[in-house]
C-alpha positions, 0 to 999 in steps of 0.5 A: 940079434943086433940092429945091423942084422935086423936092418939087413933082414929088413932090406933084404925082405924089401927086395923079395917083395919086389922081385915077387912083385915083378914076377907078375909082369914076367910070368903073364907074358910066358904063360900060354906060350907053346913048346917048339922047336925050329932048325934044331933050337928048342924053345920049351915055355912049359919049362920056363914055367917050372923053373919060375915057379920053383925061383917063386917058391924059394923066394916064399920059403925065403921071405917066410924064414925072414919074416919068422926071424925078424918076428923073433928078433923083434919081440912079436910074440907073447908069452902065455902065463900058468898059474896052477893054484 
């Protein structure tokens, strides 16, 4: 993997970082919020809820697969050596 490609991965992980950083903010100010409807508008917190938890959730699985690579990329794992005598 070249150093442009390591660059973008690194940048790319900082911003999920923070965007998951931000989320705490955005979530509290949802959480507790009740479900209603007025004049025929629907205002459904508890699917807020779901839907920024599966956006949470993909942002892990995407941090995670970055972080394997750059991992991989970067020579952050051992080799385990056997000598059979």
């Amino acid at each position: 993997m070249d150093q442009e490609t390591i660059d973008a991965l690194q940048a790319r992980k900082t911003a999920i970082l923070a965007e998951i950083a931000a989320f705490g903010a955005a979530t509290a100010s949802v959480q507790g919020k009740p479900s209603y409807n007025v004049d025929g508008q629907s205002f459904d917190w508890n699917g807020a809820r779901v839907s920024i938890t599966a956006y949470r959730k993909g942002l892990y699985d995407e941090l995670t697969e970055i972080t394997r690579q750059l991992s991989l990329a970067q020579g952050d794992w051992e080799v385990q050596d056997v000598v059979i005598t």
